[in-house]
C-alpha positions as semicolon CSV with decimal commas, in nm:
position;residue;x (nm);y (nm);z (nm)
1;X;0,020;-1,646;0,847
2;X;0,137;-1,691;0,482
3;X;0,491;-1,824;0,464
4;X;0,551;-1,758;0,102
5;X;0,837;-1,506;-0,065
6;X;0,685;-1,275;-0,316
7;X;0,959;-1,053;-0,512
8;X;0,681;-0,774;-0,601
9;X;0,768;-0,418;-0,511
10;X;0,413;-0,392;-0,511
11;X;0,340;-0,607;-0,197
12;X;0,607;-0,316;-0,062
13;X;0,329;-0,019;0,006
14;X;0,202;0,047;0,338
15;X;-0,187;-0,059;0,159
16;X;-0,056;-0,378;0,096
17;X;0,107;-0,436;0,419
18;X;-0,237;-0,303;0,607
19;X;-0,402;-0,566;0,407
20;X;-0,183;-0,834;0,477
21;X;-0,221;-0,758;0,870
22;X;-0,606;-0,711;0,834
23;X;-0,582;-1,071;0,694
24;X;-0,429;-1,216;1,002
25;X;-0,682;-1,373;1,288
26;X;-0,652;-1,175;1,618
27;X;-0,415;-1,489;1,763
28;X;-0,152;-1,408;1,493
29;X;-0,160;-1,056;1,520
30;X;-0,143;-1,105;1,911
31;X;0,166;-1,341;1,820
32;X;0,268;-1,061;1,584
33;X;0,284;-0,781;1,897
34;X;0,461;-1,047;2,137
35;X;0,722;-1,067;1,865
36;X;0,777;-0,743;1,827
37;X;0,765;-0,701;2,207
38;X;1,008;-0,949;2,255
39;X;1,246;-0,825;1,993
40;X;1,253;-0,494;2,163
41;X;1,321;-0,615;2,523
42;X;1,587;-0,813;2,384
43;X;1,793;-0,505;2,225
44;X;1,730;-0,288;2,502
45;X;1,665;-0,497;2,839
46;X;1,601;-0,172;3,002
47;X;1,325;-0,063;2,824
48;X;1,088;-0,176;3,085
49;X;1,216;0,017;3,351
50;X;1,078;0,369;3,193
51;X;0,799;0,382;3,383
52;X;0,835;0,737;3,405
53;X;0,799;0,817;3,033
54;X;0,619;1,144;2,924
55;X;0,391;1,200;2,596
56;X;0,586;1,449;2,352
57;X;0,439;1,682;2,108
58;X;0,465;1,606;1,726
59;X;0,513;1,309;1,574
60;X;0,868;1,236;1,597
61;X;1,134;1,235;1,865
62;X;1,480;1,199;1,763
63;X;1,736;1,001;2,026
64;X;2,050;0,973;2,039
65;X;2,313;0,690;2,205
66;X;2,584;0,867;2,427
């Protein structure tokens, strides 16, 4: 993975993030997913116990805290 900072609004569009994924090896985007994984389980401990969860039509499904 490239470490550097780039300040171009250009290296902002979902094309240029695609291609900056498609550049990683299958290791760092593994790395990538654990990451992400990790970050998730760690703001919502729970999230593993939903083993129950059920496919929903559309795209998007709105939730709310109560």
């Amino acid at each position: 993975m490239s470490q550097a900072i780039s300040h171009d609004r250009n290296e902002e569009t979902i094309e240029a993030k695609t291609r900056w994924f498609k550049s990683l090896s299958l290791s760092e985007r593994m790395e990538m997913l654990c990451s992400f994984v990790d970050l998730a389980l760690t703001l919502n401990p729970n999230l593993s116990d939903k083993k129950d969860a059920q496919q929903i039509k559309g795209r998007i499904q709105i939730i709310s805290a109560e």
